[in-house]
Backbone as a printed PyTorch tensor [residue, N CA C, xyz], in Angstrom:
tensor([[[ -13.9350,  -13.8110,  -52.4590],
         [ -14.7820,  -13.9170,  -53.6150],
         [ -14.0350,  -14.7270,  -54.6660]],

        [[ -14.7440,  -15.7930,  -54.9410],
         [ -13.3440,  -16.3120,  -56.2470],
         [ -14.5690,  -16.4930,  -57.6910]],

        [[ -14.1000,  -15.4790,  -58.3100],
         [ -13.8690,  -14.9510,  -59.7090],
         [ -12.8960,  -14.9130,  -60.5800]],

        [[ -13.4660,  -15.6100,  -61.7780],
         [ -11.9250,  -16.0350,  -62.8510],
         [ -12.1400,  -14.5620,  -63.7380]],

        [[ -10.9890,  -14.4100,  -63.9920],
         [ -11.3230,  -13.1160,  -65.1560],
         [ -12.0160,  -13.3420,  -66.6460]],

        [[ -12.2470,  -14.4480,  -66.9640],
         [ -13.2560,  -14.4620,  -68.0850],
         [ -14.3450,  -14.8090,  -67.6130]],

        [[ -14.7720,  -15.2540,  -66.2530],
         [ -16.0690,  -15.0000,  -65.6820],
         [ -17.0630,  -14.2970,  -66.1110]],

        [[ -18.1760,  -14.0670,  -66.2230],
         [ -18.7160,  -12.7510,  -65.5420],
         [ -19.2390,  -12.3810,  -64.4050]],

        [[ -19.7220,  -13.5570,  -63.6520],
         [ -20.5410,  -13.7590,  -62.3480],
         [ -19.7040,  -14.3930,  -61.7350]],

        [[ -20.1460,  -14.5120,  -60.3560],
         [ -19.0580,  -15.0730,  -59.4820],
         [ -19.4400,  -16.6670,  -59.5710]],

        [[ -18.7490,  -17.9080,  -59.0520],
         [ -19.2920,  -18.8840,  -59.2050],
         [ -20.4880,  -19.3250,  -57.9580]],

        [[ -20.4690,  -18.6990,  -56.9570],
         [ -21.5570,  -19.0530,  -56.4890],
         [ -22.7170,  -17.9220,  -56.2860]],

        [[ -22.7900,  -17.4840,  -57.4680],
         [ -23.6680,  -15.8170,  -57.7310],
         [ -25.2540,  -16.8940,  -57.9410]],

        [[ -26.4780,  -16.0700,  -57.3560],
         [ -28.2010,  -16.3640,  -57.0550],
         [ -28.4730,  -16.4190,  -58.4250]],

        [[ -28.4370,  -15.3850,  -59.2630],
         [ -28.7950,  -14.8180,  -60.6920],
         [ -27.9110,  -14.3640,  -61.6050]],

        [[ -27.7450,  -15.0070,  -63.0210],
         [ -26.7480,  -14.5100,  -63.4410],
         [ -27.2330,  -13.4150,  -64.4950]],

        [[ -26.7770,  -12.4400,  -63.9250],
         [ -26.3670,  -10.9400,  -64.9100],
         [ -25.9220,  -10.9620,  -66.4640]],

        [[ -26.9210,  -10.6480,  -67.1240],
         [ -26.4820,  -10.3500,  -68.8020],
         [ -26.3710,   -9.0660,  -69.1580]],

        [[ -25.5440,   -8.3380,  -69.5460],
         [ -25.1340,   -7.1290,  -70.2010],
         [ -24.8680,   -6.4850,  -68.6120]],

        [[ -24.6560,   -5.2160,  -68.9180],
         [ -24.4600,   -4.2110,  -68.1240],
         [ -25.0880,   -4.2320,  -66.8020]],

        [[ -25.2530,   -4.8040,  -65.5770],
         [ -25.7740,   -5.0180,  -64.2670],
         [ -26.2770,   -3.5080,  -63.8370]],

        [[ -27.1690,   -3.6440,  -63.5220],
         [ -28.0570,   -2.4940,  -62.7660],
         [ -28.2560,   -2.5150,  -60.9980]],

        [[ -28.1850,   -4.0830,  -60.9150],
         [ -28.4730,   -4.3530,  -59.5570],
         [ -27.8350,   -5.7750,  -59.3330]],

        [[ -27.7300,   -6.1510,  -58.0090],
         [ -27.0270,   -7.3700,  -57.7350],
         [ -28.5320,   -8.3580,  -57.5490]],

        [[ -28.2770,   -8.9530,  -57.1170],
         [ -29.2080,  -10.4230,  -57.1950],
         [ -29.8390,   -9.9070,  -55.6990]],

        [[ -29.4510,   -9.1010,  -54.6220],
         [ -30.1080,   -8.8200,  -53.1230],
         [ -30.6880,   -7.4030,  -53.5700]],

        [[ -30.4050,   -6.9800,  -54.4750],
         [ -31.2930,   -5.8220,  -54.5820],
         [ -30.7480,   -4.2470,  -54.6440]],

        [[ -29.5670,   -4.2700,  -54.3510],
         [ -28.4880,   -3.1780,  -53.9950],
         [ -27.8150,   -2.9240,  -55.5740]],

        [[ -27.7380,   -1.2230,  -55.0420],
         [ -27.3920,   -0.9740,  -56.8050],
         [ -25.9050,   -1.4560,  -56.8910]],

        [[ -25.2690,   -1.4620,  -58.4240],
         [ -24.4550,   -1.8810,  -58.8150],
         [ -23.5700,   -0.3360,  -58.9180]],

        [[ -21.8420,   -0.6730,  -58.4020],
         [ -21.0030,    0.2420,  -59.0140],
         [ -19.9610,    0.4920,  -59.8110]],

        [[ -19.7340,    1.0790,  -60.6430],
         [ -18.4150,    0.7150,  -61.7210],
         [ -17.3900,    1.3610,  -61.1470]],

        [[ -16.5940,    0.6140,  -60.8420],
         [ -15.3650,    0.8920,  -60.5350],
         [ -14.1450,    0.5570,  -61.3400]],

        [[ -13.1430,    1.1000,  -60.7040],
         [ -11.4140,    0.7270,  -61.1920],
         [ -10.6880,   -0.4060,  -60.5340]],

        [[  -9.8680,   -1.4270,  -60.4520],
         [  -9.3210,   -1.7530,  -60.1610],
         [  -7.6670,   -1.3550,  -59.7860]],

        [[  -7.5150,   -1.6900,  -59.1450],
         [  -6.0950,   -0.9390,  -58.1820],
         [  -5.1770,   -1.8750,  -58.1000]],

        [[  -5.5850,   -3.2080,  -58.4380],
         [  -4.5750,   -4.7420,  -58.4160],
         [  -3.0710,   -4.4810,  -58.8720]],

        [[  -1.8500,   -5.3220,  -58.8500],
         [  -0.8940,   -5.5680,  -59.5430],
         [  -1.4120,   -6.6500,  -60.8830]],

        [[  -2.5670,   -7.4290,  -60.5980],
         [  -2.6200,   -8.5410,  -61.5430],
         [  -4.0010,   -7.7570,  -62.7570]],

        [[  -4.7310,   -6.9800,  -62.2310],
         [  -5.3150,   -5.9420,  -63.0120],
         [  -5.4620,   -4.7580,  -63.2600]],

        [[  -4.6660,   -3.7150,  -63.1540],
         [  -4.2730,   -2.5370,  -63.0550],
         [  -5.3010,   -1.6650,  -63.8170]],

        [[  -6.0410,   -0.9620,  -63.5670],
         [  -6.7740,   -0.0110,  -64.2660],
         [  -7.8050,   -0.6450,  -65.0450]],

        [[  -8.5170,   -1.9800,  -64.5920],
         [  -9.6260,   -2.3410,  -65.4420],
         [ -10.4900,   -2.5580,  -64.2870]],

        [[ -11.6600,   -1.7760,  -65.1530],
         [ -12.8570,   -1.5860,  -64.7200],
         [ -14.0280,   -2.5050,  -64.7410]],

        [[ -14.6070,   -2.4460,  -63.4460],
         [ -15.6530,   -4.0080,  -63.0650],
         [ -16.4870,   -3.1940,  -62.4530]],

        [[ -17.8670,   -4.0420,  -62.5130],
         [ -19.1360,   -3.7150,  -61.8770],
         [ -18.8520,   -4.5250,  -60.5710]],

        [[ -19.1310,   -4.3050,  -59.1740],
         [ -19.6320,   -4.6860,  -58.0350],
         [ -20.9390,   -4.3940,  -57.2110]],

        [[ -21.4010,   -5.0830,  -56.5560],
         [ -22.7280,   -4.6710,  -55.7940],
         [ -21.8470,   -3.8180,  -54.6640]],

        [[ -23.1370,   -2.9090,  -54.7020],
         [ -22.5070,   -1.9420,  -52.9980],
         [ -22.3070,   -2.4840,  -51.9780]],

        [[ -23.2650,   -3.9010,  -51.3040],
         [ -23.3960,   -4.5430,  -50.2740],
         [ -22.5190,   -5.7220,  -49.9390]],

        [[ -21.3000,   -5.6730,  -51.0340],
         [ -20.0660,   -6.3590,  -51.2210],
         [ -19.3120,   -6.6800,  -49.6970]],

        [[ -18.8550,   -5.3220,  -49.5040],
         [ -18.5570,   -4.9680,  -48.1900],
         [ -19.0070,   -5.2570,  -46.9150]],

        [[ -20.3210,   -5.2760,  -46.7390],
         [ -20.8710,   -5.1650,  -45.2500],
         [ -21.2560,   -6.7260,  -45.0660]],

        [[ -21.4040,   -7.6340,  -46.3770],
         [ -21.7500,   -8.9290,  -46.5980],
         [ -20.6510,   -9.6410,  -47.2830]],

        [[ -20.1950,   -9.6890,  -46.6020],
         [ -17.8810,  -10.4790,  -47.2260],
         [ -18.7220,  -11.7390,  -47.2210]],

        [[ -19.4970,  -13.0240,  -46.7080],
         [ -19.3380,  -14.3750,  -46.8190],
         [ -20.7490,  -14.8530,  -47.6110]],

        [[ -21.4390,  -13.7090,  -48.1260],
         [ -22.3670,  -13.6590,  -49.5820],
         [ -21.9680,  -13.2230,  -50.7290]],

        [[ -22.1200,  -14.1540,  -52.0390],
         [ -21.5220,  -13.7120,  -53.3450],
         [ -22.2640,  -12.9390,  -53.8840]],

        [[ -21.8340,  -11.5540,  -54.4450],
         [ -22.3840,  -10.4450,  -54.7060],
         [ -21.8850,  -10.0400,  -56.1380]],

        [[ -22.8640,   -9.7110,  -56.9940],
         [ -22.5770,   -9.8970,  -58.3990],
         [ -20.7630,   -9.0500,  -58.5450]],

        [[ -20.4260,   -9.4890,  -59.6450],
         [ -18.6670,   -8.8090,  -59.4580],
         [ -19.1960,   -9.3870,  -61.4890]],

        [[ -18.7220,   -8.2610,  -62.0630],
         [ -18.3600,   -8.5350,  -63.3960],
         [ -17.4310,   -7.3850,  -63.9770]],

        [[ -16.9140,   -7.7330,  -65.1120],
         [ -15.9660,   -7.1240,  -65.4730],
         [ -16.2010,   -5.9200,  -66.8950]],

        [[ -16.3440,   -5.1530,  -67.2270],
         [ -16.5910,   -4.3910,  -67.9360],
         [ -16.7260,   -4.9100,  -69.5200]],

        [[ -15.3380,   -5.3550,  -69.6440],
         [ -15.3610,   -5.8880,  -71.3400],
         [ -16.0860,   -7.3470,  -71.4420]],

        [[ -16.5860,   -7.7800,  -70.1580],
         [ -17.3990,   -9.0920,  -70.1410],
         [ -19.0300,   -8.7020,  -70.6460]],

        [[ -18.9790,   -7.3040,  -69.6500],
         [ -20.6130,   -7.2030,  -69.5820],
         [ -21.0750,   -6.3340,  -71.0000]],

        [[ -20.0710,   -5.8080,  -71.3760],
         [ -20.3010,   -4.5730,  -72.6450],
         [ -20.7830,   -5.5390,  -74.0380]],

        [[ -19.8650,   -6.2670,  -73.9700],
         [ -20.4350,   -7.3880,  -75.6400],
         [ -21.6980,   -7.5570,  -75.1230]],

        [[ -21.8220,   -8.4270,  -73.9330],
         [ -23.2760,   -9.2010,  -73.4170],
         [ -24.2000,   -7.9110,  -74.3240]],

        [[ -24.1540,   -6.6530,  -73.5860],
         [ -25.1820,   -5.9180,  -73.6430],
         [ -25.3460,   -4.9410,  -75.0320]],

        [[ -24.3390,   -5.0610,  -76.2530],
         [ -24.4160,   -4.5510,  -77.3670],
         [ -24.8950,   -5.8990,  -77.8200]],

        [[ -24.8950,   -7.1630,  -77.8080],
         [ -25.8490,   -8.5200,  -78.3580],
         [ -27.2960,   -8.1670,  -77.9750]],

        [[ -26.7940,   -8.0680,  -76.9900],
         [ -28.7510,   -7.6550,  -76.0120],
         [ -29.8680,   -6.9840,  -76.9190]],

        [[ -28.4400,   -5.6840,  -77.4310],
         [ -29.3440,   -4.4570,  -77.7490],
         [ -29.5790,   -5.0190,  -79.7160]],

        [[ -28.4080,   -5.6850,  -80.3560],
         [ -28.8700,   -5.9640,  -81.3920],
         [ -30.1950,   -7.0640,  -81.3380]],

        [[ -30.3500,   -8.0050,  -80.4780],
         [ -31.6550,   -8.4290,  -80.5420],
         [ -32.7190,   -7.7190,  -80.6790]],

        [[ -32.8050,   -6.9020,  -79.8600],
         [ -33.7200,   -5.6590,  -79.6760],
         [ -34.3140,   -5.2080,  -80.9020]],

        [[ -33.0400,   -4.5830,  -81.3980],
         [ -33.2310,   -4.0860,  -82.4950],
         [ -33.7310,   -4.3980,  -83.6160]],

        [[ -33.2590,   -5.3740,  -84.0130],
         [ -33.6820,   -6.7230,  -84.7190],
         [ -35.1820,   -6.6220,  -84.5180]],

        [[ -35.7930,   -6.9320,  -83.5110],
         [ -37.3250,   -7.1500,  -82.9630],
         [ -37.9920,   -6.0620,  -83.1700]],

        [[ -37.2300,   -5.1800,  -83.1300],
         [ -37.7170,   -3.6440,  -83.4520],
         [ -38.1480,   -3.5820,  -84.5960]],

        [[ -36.7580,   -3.4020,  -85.7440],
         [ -37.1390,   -3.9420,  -87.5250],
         [ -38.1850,   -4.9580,  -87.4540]],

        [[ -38.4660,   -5.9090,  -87.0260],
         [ -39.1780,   -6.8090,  -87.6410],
         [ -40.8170,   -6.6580,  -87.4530]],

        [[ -40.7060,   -6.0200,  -86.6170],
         [ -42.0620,   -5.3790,  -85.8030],
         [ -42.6830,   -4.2040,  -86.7640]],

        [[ -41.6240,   -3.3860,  -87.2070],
         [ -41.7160,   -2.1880,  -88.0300],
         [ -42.1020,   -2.7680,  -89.9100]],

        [[ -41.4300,   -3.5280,  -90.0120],
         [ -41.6760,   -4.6050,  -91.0300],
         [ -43.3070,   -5.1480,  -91.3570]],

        [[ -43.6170,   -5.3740,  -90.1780],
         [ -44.8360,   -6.4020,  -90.1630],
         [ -45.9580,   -4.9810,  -90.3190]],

        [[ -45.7260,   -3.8340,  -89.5540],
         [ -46.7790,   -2.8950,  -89.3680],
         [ -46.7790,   -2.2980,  -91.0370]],

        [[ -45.4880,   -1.7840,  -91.5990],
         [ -45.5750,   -1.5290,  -92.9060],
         [ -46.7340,   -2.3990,  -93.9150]],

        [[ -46.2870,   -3.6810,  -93.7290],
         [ -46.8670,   -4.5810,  -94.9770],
         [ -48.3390,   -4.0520,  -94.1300]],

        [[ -49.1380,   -4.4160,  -93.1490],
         [ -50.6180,   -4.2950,  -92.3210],
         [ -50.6510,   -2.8400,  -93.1330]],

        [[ -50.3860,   -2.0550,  -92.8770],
         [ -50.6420,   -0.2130,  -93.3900],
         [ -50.2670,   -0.2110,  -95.1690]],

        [[ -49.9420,   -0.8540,  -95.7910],
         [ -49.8130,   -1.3650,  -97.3280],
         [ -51.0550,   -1.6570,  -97.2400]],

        [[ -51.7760,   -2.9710,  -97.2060],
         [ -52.6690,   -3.7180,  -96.5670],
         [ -54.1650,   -3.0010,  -96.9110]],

        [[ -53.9800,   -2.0180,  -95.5430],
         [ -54.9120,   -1.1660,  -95.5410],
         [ -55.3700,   -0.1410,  -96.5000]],

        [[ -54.2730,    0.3380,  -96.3990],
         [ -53.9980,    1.3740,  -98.4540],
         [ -54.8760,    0.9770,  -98.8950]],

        [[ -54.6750,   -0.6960,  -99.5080],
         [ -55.2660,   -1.0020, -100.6450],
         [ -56.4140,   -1.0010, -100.7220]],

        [[ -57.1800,   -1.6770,  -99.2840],
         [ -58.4160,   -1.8180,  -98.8670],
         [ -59.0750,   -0.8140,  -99.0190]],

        [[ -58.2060,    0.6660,  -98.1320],
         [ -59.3750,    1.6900,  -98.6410],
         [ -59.2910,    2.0500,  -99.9730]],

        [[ -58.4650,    2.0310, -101.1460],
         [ -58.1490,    2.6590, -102.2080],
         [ -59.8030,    2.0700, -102.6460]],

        [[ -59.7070,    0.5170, -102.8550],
         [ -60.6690,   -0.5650, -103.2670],
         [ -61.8920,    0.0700, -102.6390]],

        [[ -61.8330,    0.6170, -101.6310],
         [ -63.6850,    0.6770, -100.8650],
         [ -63.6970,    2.5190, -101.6410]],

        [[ -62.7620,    3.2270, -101.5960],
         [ -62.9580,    4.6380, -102.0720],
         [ -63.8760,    4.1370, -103.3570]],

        [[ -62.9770,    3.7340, -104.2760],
         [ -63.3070,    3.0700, -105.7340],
         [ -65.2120,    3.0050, -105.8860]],

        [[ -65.3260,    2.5110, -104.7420],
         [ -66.4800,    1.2450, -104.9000],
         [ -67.7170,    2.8160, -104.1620]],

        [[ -67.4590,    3.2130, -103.5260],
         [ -67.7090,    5.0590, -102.8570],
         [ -67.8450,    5.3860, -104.0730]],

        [[ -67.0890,    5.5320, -104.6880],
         [ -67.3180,    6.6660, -106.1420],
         [ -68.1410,    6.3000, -106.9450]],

        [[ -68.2050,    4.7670, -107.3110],
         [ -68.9390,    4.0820, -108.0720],
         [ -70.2780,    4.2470, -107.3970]],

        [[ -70.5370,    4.5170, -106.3860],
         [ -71.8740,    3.9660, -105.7560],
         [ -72.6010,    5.9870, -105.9950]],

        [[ -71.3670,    6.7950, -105.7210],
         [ -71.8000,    8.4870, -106.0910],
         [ -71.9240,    8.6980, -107.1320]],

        [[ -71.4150,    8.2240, -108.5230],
         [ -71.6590,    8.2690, -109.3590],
         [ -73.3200,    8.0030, -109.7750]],

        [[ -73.5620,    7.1470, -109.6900],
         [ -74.6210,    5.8500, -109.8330],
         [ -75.8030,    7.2300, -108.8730]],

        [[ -75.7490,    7.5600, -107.9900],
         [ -77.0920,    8.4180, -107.0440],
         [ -76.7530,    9.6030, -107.9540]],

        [[ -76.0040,   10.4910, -108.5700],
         [ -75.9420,   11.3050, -109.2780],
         [ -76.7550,   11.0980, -110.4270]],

        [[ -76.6610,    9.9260, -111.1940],
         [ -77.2420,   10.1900, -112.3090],
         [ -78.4380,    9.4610, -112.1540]],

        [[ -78.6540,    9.4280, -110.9390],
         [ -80.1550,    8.9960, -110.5940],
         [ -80.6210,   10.2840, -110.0180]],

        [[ -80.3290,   10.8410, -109.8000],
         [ -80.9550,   12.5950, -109.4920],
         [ -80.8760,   13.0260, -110.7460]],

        [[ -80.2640,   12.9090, -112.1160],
         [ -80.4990,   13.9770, -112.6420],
         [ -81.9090,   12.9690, -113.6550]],

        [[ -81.5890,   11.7520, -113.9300],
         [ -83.2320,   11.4740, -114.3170],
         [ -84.3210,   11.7270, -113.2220]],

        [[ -84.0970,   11.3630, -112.1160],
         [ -85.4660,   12.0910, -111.5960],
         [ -85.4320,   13.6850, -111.9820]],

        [[ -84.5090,   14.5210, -111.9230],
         [ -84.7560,   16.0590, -112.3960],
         [ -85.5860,   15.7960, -113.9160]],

        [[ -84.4760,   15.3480, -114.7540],
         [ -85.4430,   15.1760, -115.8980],
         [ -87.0090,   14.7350, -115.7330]],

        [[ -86.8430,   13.9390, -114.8230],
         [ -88.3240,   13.4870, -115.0460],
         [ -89.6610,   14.3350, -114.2910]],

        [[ -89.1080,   14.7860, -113.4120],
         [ -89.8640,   15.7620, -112.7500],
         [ -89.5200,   16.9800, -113.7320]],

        [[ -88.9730,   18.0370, -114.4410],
         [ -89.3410,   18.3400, -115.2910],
         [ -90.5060,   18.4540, -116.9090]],

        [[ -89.8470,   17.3670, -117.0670],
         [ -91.3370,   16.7110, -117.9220],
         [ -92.5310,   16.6140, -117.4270]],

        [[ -92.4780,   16.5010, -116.3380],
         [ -93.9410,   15.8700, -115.9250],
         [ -94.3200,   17.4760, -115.5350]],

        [[ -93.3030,   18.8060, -115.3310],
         [ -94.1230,   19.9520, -115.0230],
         [ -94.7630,   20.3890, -116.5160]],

        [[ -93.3310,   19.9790, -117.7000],
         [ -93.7740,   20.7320, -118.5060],
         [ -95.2450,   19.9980, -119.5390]],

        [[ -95.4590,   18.7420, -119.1230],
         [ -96.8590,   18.1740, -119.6880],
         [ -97.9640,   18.4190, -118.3490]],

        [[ -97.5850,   18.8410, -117.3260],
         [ -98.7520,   19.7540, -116.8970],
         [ -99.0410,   18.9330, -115.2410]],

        [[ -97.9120,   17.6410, -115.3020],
         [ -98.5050,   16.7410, -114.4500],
         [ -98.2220,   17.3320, -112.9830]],

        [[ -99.0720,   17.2390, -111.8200],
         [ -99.2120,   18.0400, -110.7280],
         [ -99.2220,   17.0500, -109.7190]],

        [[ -98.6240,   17.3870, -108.1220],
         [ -98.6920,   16.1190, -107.3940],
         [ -97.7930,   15.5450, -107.1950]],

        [[ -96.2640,   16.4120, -107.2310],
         [ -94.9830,   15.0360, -107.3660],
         [ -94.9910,   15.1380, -105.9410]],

        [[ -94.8640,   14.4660, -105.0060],
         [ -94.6080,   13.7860, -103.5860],
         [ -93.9720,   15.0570, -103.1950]],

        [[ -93.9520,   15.9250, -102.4180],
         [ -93.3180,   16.8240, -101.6870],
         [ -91.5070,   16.0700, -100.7130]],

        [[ -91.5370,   14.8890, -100.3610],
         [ -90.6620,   14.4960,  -99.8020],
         [ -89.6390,   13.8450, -100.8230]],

        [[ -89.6750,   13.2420, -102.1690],
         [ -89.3520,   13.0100, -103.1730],
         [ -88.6580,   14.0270, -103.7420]],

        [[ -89.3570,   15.5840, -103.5340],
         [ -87.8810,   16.4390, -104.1680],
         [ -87.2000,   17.0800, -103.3900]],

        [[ -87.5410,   16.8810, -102.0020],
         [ -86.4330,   17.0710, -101.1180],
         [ -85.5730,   15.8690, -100.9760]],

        [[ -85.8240,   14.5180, -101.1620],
         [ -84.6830,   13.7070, -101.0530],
         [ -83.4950,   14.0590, -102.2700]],

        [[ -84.3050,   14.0380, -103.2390],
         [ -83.4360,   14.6120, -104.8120],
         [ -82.3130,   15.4650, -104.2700]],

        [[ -83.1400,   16.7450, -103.8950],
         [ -82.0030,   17.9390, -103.2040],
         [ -81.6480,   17.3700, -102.5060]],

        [[ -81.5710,   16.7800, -101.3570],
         [ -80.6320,   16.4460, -100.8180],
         [ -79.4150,   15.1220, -100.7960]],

        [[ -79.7500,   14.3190, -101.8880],
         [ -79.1100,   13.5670, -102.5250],
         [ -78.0660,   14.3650, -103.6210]],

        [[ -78.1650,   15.2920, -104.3890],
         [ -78.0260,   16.2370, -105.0470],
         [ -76.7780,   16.7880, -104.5010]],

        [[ -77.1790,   17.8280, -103.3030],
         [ -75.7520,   18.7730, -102.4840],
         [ -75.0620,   17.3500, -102.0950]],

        [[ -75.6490,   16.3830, -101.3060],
         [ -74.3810,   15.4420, -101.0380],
         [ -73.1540,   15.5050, -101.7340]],

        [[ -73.8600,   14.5020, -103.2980],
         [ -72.9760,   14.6720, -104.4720],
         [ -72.3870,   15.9080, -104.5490]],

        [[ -72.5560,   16.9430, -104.6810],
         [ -71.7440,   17.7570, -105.1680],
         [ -70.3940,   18.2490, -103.7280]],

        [[ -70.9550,   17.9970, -102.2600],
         [ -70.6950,   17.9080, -101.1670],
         [ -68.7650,   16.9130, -101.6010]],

        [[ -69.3180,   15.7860, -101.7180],
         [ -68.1800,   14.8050, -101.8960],
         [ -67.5020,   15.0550, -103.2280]],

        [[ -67.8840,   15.2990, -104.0350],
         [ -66.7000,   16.1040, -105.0650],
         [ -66.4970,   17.1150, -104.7920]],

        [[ -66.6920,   18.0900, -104.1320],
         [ -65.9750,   19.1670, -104.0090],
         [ -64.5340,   18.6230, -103.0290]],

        [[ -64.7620,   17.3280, -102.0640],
         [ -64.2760,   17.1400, -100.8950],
         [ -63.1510,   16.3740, -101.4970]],

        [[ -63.3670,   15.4080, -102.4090],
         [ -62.4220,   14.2400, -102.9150],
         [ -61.8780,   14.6970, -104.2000]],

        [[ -62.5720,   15.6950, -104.9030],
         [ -62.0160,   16.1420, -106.3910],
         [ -62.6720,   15.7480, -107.3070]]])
């Protein structure tokens, strides 16, 4: 296998491996091991399992402090994309706030407005009992009432 130690992949490796290897380029999981060398004594490298049974195929080989930066860069991208994502949804949900604050507004204005249009029709259907007048539309003072509890329905609900 010829691998330089600032490598990370071998030079005639299929796919090259960024951060922490999970699998080799044939499909076989990856294992972390120790090294046992005189020229590397106790440093630890990723190899494919199928290293062994396939000696004259290059099989991912990386080295621990090669693959660890790769994959703390990896993860600050990530992250990064993460914030910025979280960023964008904030300002959209600001956004929205406002929209409904603006449509509540325009709700109240519009309950207001049927309120004091029920209470002149009360007034006025009053008057017209107390000058004697007979005949108010039967469906006319049930819309009232029930225009009426609405209103009082949605302020009790909103304050």
């Amino acid at each position: 296998m010829s691998c330089t130690t600032g490598s990370s992949v071998c030079r005639e490796v299929r796919q090259e491996s960024i951060g922490v290897p999970m699998r080799c380029w044939c499909g076989r999981k990856v294992d972390l091991l120790v090294s046992k060398t005189n020229e590397n004594p106790y440093r630890r490298f990723y190899r494919c399992q199928g290293v062994l049974q396939r000696k004259y195929e290059s099989h991912l080989f990386k080295w621990v402090e090669v693959a660890m930066p790769e994959e703390f860069e990896e993860q600050r991208v990530e992250i990064g994309k993460a914030f910025s994502e979280l960023e964008r949804m904030a300002w959209e949900i600001s956004g929205l706030g406002r929209s409904l604050k603006s449509e509540m507004g325009k709700l109240e204005a519009h309950v207001c407005q049927l309120e004091n249009d029920v209470k002149v029709r009360e007034a006025e259907a009053c008057r017209n009992t107390q000058r004697g007048v007979v005949g108010v539309a039967p469906h006319l003072v049930l819309a009232v009432c029930v225009a009426g509890g609405l209103a009082l329905v949605y302020k009790a609900l909103c304050g």
